[in-house]
N, C-alpha and C positions, 0 to 999 in steps of 0.2 A: 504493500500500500504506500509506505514512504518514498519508494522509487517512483511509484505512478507519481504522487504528489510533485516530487523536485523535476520531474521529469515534463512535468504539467508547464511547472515556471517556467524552466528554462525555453521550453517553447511560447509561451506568451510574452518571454522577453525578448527573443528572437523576432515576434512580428512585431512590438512593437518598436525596437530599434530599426528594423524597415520599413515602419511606417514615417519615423522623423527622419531616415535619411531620405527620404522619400518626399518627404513635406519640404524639405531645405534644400534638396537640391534645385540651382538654377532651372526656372522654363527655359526652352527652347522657343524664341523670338522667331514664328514664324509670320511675320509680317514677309513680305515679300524684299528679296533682296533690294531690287530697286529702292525702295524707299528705309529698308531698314539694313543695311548688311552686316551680316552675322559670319565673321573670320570660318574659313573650311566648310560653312555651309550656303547652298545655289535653295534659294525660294523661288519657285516660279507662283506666278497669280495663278492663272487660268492658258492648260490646265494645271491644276494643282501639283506639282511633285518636288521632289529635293533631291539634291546632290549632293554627298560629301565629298571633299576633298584635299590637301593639305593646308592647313592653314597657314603656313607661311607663305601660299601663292599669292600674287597681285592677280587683281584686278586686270585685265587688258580692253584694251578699247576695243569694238568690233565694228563694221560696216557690211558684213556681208548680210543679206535679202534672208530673212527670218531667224538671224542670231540672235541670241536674247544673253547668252552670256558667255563669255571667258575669262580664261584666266591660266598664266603658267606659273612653271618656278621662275621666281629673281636672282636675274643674274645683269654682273655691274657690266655699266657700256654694251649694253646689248638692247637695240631701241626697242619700244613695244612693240608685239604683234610679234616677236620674231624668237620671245621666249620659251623654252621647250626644255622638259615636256610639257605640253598644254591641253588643254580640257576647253571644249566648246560645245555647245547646247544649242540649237537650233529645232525652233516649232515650226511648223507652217502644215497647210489644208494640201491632202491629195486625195482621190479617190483609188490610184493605184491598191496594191497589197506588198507584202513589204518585202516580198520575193523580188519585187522587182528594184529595188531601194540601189542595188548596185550598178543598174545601168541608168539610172537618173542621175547618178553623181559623176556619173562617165563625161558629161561635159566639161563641169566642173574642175574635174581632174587636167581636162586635155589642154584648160587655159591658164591651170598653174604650175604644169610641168612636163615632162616626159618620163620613158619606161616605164609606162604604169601596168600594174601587174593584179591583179583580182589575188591575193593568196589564199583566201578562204569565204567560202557565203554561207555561211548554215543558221539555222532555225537555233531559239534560243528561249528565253522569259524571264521574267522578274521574278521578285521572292516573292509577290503574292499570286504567282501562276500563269500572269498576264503573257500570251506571245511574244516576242522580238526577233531581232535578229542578229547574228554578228556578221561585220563584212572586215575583213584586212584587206589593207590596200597599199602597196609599197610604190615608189615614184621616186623622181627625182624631180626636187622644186627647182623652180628658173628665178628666180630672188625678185619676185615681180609682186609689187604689191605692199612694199615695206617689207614682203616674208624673209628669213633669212633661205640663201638656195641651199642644194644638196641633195642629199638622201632622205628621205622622210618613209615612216610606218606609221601607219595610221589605224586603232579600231574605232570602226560604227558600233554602237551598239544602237540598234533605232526598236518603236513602240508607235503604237497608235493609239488613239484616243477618239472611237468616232472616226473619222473622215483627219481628224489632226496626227499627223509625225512628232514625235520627239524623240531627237537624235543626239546621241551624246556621243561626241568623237574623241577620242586620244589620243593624240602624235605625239611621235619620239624621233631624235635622229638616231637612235639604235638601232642594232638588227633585228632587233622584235618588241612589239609591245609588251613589257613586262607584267608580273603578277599585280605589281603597286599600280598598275595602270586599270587593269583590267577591276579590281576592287573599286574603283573608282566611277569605272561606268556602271558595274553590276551596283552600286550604291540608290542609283535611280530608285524612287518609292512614289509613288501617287497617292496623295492626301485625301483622297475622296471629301473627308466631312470638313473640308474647306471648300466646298464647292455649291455652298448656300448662297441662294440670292439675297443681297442686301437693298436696305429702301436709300436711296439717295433723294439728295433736296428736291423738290418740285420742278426749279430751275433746270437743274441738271436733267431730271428726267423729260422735261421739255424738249432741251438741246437733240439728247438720244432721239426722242420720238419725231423731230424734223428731221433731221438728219439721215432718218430710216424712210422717211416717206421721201425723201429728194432720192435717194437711192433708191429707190423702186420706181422712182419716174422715169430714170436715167439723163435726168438733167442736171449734164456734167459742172455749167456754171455757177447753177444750184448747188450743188454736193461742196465746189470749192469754196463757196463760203462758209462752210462750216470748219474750213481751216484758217488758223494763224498765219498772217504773212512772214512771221517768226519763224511756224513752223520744221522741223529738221525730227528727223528721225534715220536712224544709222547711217547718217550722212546725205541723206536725200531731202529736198529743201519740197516746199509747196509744187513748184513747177516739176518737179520729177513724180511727183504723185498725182497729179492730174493728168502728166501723158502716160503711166503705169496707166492709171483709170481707163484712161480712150484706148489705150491699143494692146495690154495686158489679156493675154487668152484668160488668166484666173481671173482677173478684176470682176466686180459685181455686175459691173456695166453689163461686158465682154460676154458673161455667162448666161447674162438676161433674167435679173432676178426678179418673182415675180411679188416674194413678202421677205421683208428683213425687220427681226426683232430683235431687241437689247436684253440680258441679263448679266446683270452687275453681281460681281462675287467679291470683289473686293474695292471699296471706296475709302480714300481719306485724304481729307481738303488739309490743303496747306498753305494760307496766303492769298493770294490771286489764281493759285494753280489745285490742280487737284489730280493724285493717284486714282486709276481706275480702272479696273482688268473685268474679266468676264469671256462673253461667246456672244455672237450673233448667230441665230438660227433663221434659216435660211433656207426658199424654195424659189428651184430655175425652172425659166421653162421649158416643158415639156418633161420635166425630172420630180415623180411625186413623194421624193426624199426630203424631209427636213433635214438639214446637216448644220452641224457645231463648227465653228472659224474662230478663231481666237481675236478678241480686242487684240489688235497689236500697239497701240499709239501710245499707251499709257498714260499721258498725260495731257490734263486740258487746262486754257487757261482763262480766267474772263478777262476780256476785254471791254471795256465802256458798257457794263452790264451784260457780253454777252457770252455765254462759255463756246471757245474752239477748240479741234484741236492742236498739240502743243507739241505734240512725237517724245521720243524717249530721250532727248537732251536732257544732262545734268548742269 
């Protein structure tokens, strides 16, 4: 009986010594990196997921057409963009399947280098079961673009979401992508129950709901005023997003969309500007698919009363 008893304790001290460490350890700050960045850890809005990664990486600035982050190791007199190994994340809308994920990047490839070689394509998943895939990709970069040249290894690791890619890549100029790398993309997790619609001011909801109606009009002069003349996002000013619009195969225009609606998953005002991620669901014609497209712009800003948008400039 004496042993049941101490034996009792010792386990009721046990939980509750893991309940106060538990109580005291630091939240994890998932605010989205954009507005909040949290060292070794990638927040995305919408869709929701996270990346870890070393935390001694910087930050690198990006420009290419649906990056949302990077970031390598720091190393001294070595400009950005050219540090490596490096981690990049990139969303964007396809209807493909992800089998085919290696010959769409096949352009891609042929304008940043030579000897490009497919090492491996095979089927894959995340830790909660979801499908992916892995691609290895060796080449040799032409130093075009700020990148530094050479030899490069690159993994994809890519996922869908609905109709949305997210691709998380790894280069090294080693002869192979190593395990510390490969941890890195397999870290990917989708946050699901960050994926609640929130209510944003009247204003704002305003803004959204014109905004959707000029875009199902497809009247492009219309749509561009709801941009900032400020506007910039990954390096692309107002006038690059208006001709993307007229002559972009993806663009809403291009596709001929017949309904586009707004859900807000993540909002928070700052000033004159305001953080805002979410999806636009969406039907084309003659396609009786509703499909999810990521808010890309993230940010809006008001101007003389009136919210635009503002692109992912910091």
């Amino acid at each position: 009986m004496k042993k049941l008893i101490v034996l009792s304790i010792i386990m009721a001290v046990m939980v509750l010594v893991a309940a106060l460490a538990h109580a005291q350890a630091p939240a994890i700050d998932l605010k989205p990196t954009f507005i909040s960045p949290t060292p070794g850890l990638y927040v995305n809005g919408w869709p929701s997921f996270t990346i870890s990664y070393p935390k001694e990486w910087v930050e690198e600035p990006f420009i290419a057409p649906g990056c949302v982050f990077s970031a390598g190791a720091a190393w001294p007199d070595i400009p950005p963009g050219a540090h490596l190994p490096m981690l990049t994340t990139a969303v964007g809308p396809s209807p493909l399947p992800l089998e085919d994920w290696a010959k769409i990047m096949m352009p891609f490839y042929q304008q940043q280098g030579t000897d490009i070689k497919v090492l491996s394509d095979k089927p894959s998943q995340l830790k909660d079961g979801t499908p992916a895939r892995e691609i290895r990709i060796e080449y040799v970069a032409t130093g075009s673009k700020g990148m530094g040249a050479g030899k490069r290894n690159i993994l994809h690791f890519v996922t869908k979401k609905d109709v949305t890619w997210v691709d998380v890549a790894l280069s090294t100029a080693e002869e192979k992508v190593g395990e510390d790398l490969e941890r890195i993309a397999h870290s990917l997790t989708f946050q699901p129950d960050r994926e609640k619609p929130v209510q944003v001011p009247p204003d704002v909801r305003a803004f959204l709901d014109m905004y959707c109606t000029d875009i199902v009009s497809h009247d492009v002069k219309a749509i561009m005023e709801h941009y900032s003349d400020r506007f910039l996002h990954s390096g692309a000013s107002k006038l690059v997003m208006e001709q993307a619009l007229r002559h972009n195969p993806g663009s809403a225009i291009q596709r001929g969309v017949i309904s586009y609606e707004p859900t807000v998953t993540v909002f928070e005002p700052r000033g004159d500007k305001a953080y805002i991620d979410g999806f636009w669901l969406s039907k084309a014609k003659g396609d009786a698919r509703a499909v999810k497209t990521p808010m890309y712009y993230k940010q809006i800003i008001n101007e003389h009363g009136q919210w635009k948008w503002f692109g992912n400039q910091k």
